[in-house]
C-alpha positions as CSV (number, residue, x, y, z in Angstrom):
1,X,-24.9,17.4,-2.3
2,X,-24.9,15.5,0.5
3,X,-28.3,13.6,0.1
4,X,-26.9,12.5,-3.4
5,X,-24.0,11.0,-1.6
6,X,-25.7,9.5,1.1
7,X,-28.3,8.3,-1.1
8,X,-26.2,6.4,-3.7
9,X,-24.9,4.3,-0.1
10,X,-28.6,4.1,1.1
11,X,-30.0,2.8,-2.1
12,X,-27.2,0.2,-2.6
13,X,-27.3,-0.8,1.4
14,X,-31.0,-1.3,0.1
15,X,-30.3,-4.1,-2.0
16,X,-27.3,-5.6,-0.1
17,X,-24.9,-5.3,2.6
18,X,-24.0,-8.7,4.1
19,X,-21.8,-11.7,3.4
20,X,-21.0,-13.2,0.2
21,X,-20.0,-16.9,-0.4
22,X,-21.3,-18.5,-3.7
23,X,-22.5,-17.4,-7.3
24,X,-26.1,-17.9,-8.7
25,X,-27.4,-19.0,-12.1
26,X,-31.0,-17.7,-12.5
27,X,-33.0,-15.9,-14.7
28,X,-31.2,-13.0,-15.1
29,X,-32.8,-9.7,-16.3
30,X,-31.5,-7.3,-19.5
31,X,-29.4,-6.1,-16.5
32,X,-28.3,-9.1,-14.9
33,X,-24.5,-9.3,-15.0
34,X,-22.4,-12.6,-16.1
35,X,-22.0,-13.3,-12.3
36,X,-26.0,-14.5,-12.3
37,X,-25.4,-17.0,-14.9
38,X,-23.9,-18.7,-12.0
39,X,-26.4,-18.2,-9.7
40,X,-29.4,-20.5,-8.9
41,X,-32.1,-18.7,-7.2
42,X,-34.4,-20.1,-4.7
43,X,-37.7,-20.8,-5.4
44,X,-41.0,-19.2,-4.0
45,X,-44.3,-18.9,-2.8
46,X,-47.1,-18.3,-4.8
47,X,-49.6,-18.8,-2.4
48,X,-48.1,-16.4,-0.1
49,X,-46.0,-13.9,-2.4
50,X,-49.3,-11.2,-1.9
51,X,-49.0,-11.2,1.8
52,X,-45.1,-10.7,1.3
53,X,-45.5,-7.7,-1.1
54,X,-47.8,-6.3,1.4
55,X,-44.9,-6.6,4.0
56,X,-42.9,-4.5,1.8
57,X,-45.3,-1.9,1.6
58,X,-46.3,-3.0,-2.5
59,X,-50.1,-3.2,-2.1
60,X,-50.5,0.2,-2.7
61,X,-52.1,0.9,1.4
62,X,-53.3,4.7,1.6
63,X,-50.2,5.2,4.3
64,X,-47.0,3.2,1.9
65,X,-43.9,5.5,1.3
66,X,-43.7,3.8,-1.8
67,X,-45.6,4.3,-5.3
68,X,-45.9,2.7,-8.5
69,X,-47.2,2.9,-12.4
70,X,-48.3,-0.7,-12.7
71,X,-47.6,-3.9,-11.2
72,X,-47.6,-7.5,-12.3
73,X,-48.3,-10.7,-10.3
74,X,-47.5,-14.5,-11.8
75,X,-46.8,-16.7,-9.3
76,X,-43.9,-15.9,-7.1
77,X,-42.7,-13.3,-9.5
78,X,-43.6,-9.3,-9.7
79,X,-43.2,-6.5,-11.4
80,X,-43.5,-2.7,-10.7
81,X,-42.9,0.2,-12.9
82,X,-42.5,3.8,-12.6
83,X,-41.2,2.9,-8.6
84,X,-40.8,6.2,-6.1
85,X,-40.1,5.3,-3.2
86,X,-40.3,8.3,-0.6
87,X,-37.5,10.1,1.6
88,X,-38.0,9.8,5.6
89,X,-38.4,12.5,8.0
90,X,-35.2,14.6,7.7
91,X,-34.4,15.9,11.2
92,X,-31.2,17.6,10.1
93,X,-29.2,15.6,12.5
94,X,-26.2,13.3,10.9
95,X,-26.6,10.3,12.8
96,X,-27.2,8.0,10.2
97,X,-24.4,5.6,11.0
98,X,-25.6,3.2,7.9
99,X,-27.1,5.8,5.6
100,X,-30.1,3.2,4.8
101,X,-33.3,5.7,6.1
102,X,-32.8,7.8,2.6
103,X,-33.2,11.2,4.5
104,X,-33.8,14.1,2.0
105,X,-33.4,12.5,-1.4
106,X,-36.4,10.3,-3.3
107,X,-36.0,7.1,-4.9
108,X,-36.9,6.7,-8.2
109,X,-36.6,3.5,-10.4
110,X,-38.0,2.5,-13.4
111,X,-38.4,-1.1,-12.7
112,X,-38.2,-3.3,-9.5
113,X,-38.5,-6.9,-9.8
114,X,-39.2,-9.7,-7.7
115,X,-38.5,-13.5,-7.8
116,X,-39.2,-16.3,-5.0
117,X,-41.5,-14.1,-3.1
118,X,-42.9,-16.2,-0.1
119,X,-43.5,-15.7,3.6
120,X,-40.8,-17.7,5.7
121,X,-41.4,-18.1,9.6
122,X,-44.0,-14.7,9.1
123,X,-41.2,-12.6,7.3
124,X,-41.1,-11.1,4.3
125,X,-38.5,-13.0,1.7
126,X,-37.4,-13.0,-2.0
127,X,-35.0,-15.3,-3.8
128,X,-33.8,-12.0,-6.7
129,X,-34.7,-8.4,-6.6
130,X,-33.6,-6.3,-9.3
131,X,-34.1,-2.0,-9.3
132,X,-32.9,-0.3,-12.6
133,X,-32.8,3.0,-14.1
134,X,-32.6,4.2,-10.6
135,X,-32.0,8.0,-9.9
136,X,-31.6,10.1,-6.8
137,X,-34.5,13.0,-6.1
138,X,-33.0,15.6,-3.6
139,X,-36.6,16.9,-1.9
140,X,-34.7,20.2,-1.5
141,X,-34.9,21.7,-5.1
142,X,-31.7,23.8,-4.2
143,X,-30.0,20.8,-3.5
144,X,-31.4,19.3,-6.8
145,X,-29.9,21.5,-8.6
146,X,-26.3,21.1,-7.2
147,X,-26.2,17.7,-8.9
148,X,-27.4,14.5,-10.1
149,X,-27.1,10.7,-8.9
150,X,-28.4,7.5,-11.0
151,X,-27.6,3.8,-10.8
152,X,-28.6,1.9,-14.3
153,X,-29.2,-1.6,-12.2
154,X,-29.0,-3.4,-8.7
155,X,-29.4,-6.9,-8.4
156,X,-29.9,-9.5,-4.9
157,X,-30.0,-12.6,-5.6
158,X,-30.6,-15.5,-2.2
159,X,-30.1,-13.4,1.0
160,X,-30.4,-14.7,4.1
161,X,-34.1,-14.2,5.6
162,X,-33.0,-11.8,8.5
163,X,-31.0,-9.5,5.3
164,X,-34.5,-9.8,3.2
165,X,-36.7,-8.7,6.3
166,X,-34.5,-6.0,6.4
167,X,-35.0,-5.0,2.8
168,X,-38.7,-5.4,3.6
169,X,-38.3,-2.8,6.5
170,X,-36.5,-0.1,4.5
171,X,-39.3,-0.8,2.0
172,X,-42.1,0.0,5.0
173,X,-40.9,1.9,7.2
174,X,-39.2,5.1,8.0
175,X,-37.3,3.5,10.8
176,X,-36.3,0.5,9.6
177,X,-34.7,-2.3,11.6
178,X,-31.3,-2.6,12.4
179,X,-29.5,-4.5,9.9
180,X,-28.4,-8.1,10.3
181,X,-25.0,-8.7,11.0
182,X,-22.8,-11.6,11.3
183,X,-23.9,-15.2,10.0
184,X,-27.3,-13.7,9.7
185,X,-26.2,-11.3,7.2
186,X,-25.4,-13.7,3.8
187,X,-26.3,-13.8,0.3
188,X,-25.5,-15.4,-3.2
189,X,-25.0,-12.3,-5.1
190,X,-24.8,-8.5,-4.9
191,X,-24.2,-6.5,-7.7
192,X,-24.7,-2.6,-8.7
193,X,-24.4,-1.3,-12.3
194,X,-23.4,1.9,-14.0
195,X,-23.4,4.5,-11.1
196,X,-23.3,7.9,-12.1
197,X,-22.8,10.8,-9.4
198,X,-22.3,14.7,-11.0
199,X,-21.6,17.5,-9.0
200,X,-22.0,20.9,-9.9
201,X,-22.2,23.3,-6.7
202,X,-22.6,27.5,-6.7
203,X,-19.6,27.8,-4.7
204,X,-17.4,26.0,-7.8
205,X,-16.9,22.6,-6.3
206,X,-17.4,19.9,-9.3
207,X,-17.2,16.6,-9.9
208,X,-17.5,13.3,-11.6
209,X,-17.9,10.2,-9.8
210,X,-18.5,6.6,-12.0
211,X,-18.4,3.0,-11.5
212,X,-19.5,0.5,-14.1
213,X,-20.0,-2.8,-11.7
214,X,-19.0,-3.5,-8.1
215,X,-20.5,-7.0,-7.2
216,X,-20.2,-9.3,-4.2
217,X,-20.9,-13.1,-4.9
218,X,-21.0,-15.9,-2.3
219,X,-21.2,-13.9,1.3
220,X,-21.8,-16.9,3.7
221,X,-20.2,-17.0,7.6
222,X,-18.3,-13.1,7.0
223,X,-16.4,-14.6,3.8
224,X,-16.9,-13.2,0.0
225,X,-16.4,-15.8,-2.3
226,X,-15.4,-13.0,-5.1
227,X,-15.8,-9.1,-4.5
228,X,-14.8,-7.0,-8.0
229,X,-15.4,-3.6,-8.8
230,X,-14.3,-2.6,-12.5
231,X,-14.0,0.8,-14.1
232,X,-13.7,3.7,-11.2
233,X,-13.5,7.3,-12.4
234,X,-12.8,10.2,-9.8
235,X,-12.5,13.9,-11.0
236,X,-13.7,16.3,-8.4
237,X,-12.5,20.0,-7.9
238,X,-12.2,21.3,-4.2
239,X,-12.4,25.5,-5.7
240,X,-11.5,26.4,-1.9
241,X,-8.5,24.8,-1.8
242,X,-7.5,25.0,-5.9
243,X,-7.3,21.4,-5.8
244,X,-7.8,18.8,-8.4
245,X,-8.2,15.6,-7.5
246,X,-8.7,12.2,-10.5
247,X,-8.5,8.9,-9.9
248,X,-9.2,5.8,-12.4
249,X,-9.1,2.8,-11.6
250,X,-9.9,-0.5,-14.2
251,X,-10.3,-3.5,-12.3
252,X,-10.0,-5.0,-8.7
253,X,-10.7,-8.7,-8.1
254,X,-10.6,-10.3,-4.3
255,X,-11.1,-13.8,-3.8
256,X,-12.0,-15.5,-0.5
257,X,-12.6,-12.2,1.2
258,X,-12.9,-12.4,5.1
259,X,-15.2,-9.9,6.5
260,X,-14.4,-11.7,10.3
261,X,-10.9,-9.9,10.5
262,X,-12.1,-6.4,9.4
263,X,-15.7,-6.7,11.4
264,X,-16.9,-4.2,13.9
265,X,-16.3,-5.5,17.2
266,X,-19.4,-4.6,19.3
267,X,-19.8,-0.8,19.9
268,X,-16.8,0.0,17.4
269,X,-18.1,2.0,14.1
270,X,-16.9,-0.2,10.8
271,X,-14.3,2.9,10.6
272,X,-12.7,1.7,13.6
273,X,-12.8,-1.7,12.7
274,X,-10.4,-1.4,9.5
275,X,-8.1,0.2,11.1
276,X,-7.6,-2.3,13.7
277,X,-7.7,-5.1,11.2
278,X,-5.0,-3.5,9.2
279,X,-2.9,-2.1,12.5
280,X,-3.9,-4.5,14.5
281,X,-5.9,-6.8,14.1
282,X,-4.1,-10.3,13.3
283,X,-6.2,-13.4,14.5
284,X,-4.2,-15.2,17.2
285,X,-5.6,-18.6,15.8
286,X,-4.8,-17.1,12.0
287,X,-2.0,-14.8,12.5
288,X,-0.8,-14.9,8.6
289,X,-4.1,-14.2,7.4
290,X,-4.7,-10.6,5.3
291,X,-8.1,-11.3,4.9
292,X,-8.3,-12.5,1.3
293,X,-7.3,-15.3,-0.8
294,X,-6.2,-13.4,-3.6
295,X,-6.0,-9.8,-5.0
296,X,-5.6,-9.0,-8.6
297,X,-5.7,-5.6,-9.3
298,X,-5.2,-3.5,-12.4
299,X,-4.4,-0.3,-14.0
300,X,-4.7,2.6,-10.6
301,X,-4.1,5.9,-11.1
302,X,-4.7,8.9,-8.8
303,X,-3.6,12.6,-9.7
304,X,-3.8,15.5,-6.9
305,X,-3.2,18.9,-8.5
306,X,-0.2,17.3,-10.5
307,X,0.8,14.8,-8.4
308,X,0.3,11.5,-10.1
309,X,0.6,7.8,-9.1
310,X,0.2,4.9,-11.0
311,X,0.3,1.7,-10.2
312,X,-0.1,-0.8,-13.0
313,X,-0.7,-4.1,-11.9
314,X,-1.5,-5.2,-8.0
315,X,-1.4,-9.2,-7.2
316,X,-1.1,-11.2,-4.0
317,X,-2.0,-14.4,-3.7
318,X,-2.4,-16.9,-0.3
319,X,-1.9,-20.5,0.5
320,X,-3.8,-21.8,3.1
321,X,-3.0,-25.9,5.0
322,X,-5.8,-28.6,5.2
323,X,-6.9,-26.7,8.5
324,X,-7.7,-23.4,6.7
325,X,-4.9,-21.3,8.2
326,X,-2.7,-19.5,5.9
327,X,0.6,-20.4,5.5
328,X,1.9,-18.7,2.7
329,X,1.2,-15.3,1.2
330,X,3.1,-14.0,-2.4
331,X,2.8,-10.3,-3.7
332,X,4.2,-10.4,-6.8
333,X,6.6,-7.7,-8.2
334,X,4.6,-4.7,-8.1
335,X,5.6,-1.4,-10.1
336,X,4.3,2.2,-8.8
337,X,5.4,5.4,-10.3
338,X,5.6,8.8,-8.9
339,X,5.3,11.3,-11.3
340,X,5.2,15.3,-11.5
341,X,2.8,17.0,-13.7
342,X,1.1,20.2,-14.2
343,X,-0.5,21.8,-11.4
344,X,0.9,23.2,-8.1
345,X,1.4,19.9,-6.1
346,X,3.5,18.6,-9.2
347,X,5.2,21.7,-9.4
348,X,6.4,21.3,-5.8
349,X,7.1,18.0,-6.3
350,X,9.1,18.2,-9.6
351,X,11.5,20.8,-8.2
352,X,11.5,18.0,-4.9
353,X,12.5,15.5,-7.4
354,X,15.1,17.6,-9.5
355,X,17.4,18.0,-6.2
356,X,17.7,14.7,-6.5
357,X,18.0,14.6,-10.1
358,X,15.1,12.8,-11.1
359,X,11.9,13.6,-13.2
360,X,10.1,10.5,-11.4
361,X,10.1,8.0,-9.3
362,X,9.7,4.1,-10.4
363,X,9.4,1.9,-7.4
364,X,9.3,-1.8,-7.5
365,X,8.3,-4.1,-4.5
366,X,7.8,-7.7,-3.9
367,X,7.4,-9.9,-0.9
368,X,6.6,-13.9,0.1
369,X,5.9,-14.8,3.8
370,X,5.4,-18.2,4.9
371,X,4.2,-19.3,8.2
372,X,4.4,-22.5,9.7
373,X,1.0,-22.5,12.6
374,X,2.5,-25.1,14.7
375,X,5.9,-23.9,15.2
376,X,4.6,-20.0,14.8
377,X,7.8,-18.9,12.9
378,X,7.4,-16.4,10.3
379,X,9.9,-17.2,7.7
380,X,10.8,-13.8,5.2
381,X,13.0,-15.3,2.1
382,X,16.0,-12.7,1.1
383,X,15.6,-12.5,-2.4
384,X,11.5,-12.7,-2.6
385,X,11.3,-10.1,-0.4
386,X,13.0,-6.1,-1.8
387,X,12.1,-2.5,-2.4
388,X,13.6,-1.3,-5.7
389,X,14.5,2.4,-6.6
390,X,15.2,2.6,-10.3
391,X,18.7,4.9,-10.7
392,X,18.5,4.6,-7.1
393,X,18.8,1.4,-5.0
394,X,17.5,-2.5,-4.1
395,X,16.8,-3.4,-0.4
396,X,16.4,-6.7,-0.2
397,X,15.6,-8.3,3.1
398,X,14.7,-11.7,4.7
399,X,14.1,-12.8,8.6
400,X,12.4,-15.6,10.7
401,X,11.1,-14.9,13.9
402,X,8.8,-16.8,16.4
403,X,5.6,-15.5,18.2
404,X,3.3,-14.0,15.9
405,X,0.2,-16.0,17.3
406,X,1.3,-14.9,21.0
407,X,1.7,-11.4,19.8
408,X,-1.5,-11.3,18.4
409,X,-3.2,-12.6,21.7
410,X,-1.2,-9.9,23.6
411,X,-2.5,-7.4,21.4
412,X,-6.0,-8.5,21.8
413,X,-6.1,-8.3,25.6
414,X,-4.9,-4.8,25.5
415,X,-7.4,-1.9,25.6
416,X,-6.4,0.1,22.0
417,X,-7.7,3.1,23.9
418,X,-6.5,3.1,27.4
419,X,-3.9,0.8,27.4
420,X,-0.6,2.4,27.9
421,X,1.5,2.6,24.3
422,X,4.9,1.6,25.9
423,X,3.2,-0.8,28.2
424,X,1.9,-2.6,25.6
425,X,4.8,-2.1,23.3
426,X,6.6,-4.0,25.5
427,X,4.4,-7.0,25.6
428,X,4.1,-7.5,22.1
429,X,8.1,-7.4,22.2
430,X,8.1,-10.2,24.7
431,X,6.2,-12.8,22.3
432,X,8.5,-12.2,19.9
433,X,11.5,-14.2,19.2
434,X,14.2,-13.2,16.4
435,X,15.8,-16.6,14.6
436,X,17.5,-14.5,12.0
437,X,17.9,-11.3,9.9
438,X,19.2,-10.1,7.1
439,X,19.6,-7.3,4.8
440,X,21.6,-5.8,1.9
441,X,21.5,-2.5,0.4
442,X,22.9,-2.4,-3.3
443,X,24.0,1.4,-4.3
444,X,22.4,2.2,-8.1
445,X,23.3,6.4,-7.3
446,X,21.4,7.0,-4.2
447,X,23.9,7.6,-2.5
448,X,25.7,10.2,-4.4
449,X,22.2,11.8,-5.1
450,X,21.2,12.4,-1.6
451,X,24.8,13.6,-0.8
452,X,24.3,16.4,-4.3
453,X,20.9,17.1,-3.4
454,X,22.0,18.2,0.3
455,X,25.2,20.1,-1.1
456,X,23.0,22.2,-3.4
457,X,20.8,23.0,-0.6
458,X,23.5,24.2,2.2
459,X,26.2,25.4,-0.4
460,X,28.9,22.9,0.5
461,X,31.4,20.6,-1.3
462,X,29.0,17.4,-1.7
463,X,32.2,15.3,-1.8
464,X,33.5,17.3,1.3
465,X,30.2,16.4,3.1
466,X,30.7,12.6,2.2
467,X,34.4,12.6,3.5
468,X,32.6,13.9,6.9
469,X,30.0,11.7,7.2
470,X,32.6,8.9,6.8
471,X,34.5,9.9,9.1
472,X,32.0,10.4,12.3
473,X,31.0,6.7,11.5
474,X,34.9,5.6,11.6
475,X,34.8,7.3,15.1
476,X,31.6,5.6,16.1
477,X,33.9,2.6,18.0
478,X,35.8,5.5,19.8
479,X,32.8,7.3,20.8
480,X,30.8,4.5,22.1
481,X,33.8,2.9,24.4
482,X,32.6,3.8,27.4
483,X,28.6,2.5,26.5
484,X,29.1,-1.2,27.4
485,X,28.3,-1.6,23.5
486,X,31.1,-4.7,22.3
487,X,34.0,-3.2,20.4
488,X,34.2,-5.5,17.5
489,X,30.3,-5.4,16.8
490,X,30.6,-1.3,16.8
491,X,34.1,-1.3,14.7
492,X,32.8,-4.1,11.9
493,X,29.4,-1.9,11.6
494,X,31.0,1.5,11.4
495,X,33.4,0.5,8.8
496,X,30.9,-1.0,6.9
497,X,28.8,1.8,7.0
498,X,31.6,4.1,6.8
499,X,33.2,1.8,3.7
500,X,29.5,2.3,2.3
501,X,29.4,6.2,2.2
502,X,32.7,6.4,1.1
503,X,32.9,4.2,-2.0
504,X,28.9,2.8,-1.7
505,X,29.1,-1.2,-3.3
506,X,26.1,-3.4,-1.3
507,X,26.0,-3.0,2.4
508,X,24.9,-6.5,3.8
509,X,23.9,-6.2,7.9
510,X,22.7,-9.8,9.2
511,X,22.1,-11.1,12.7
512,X,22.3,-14.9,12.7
513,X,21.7,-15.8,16.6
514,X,23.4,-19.1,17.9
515,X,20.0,-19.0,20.3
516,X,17.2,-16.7,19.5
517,X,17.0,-13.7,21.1
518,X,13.3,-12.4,22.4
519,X,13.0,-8.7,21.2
520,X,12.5,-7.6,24.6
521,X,16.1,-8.1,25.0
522,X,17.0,-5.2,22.7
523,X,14.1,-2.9,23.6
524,X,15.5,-3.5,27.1
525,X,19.0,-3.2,26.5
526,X,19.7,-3.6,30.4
527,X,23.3,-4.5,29.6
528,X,24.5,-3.8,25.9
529,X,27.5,-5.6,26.5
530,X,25.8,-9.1,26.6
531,X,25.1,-8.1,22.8
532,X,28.1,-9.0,21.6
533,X,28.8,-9.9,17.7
534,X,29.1,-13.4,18.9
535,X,26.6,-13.6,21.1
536,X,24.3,-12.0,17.8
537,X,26.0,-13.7,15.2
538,X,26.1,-10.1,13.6
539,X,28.2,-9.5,10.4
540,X,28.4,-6.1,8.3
541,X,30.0,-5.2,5.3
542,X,30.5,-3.1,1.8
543,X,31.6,-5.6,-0.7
């Protein structure tokens, strides 16, 4: 199975794999999706479009990996039918970082298309390609029989010279070149059609795997002008583990999306990269910036052996000033449920659930961040920003602190491998500056859930185990007198939190700092008795 999976990857890296900035209004094919209709492609040729077929191996030499039923030459334009296109040398190692050299699996496609064929600066180049009725031929007939992979359509419409030589190289050879990256690695339009993965393995393991489109329009200077993948269906069965896994999803759109702030930094694997965009990996000059524009996402599901998710609707949008630096980013209210059905996972997790006397959770979150780039203060509206527990509780918070820009240079001097975590914990704490914070806590039963829940496990009084924990937090003052803490900041906080347990209303806890305080301070905490609730402006209560 694993030639089918690395060959769907290969066969779509094949076609695409670059930067994606504008859409393209051509002559689309029977398979062409609506995105073409916006896409102009380049014109050709025709006086060298041989001598580029011949540079992707389509002249039919004695020593081409690549076969055909007929072919067609008009012009700049070509046609092949009946395509094979043969596996390389399989070595049996897994070093295949990009998956492109197609080891163990033939290519098969019904039709391949070329338009704007011409030789640029002696390379190979095309203006549209188009491969359809694509399938997957494991060379291995075991391995043929463990499953089946086919792609009704794959369309490139305008890439870059350096991304079409590359093509032309994965064509011809069975090394091919490294692939472009960077601002060498654009193009108008990349789209793949009806994929179809089934597996069906002797030791049990079985699975569907479908997408009806994923396209990538307008990839110029690492940005996507659109990215969208619609109609995702997962159902795979692990028979070592008894575990089910399904997943649907109907339709993700991303705007504007920035390949710069998730790209491989040289010698780092594109694994690497994503997780120190997401960790990591602010911009110092963009700080704000998530990497898109917008997101509108709808209909997710995932189920693992009974445990199901769903998220209905997913959409964040971002405001950018007349510089291009974001400014303003707005996720709005988004609902997730957490649900137990049949299965053992869901099993577990229903009785999980029960303690607390639910049959599901329903989560809903929302946030807005604004940024002003010449001040660098991050500014969190209470109110716009909250995470809501239905039956259970609403958080909402807000805060404004300084030094996101600083923080992000500080994180980008530091080694992520060698560098010392505290050490470096403690620089990013330095850049920051806290203006203001604030949160509230309203009670809708969470509180006398969790307090139940943990009486039914240890076989106490639940109301006996509230008047407890009420009253070590009313003693909090008394145990903390000889810390250096301030008196009045520990007595208004425990009998806020102590008020809260007891009869729970909405617990607000807000630091409002005459002077803003650098985070270092409290990580620090040299002398706790310079945090005073004046000194913080720090207010708790339970009203």
């Amino acid at each position: 199975m694993k030639y089918l999976l690395t060959g769907v990857a290969a066969i779509a890296m094949l076609t695409a794999c670059g930067d994606k900035d504008k859409p393209v209004d051509g002559a689309g094919s029977e398979y062409a999706t609506d995105a073409a209709k916006d896409v102009k492609a380049r014109k050709g040729d025709p006086a060298t479009a041989p001598q580029a077929l011949a540079a992707f191996a389509m002249d039919e030499a004695d020593d081409s990996r690549i076969s055909f039923g007929s072919s067609t030459l008009n012009g700049d334009k070509a046609v092949f039918t009946d395509v094979t296109l043969l596996a390389g040398d399989d070595d049996g190692s897994d070093d295949d970082e990009d998956g492109t050299h197609l080891d163990g699996a033939d290519v098969k496609a019904k039709k391949l298309e070329f338009d704007g064929l011409a030789m640029i600066d002696g390379k190979a180049s095309f203006s549209r390609m188009v491969m359809s009725d694509i399938s997957l031929v494991p060379t291995d007939p075991e391995e043929a029989e463990d499953g089946s992979a086919s792609i009704g359509s794959i369309e490139l419409v305008n890439p870059s010279p350096a991304l079409a030589a590359w093509v032309a190289s994965v064509f011809a050879d069975a090394e091919p070149a490294d692939m472009p990256t960077g601002e060498a690695l654009s193009f108008d339009l990349w789209t793949m059609n009806d994929m179809n993965m089934q597996i069906d393995e002797d030791d049990g393991e079985s699975g569907t795997f479908l997408v009806d489109t994923i396209s990538v329009s307008g990839m110029k200077n690492q940005k996507a002008a659109q990215m969208m993948l619609k109609g995702l269906k997962f159902d795979m069965f692990d028979p070592e583990d008894d575990m089910t896994v399904k997943a649907n999803l109907s339709n993700v759109d991303i705007r504007g999306f920035d390949w710069s702030v998730f790209a491989p930094a040289e010698g780092d694997s594109l694994e690497d990269s994503f997780e120190s965009g997401f960790m990591a990996g602010m911009n110092p000059k963009d700080p704000a910036n998530p990497g898109y524009k917008s997101i509108n996402l709808k209909d997710l599901n995932f189920d693992v052996s009974g445990v199901n998710f769903d998220m209905p609707s997913l959409v964040s949008n971002v405001s950018h000033d007349k510089q291009g630096r974001a400014v303003k980013v707005i996720t709005e209210p988004v609902k997730m449920v957490l649900n137990a059905g049949d299965g053992e996972l869901g099993q577990q997790l229903g009785t999980q659930l029960a303690t607390l006397g639910y049959e599901k959770l329903e989560l809903t979150m929302a946030s807005e961040q604004a940024y002003d780039p010449d001040a660098d203060v991050v500014t969190l509206e209470k109110g716009k920003n909250y995470w809501e527990l239905k039956d259970g509780f609403r958080l909402n918070f807000g805060a404004k602190y300084e030094g996101a820009s600083a923080m992000a240079a500080a994180q980008a001097e530091q080694d992520m491998d060698s560098a010392d975590p505290s050490a470096m914990l403690g620089e990013v704490m330095e850049k920051l500056t806290l203006h203001s914070i604030d949160l509230s806590l309203d009670d809708d039963g969470i509180v006398d859930r969790a307090f139940n829940a943990y009486a039914a496990q240890s076989g106490e009084d639940p109301q006996q185990l509230r008047n407890q924990t009420a009253g070590l937090l009313a003693m909090a003052p008394m145990m903390a007198s000889g810390s250096g803490i301030d008196m009045e900041l520990a007595t208004e906080a425990s009998t806020a939190l102590s008020s809260f347990i007891t009869d729970p209303k909405t617990l607000t806890i807000s630091l409002n700092p005459a002077t803003p305080i650098k985070m270092s301070t409290f990580a620090e905490m040299e002398d706790p008795s310079t945090l005073t609730k004046s000194s913080l402006g720090f207010s708790a209560s339970n009203e």
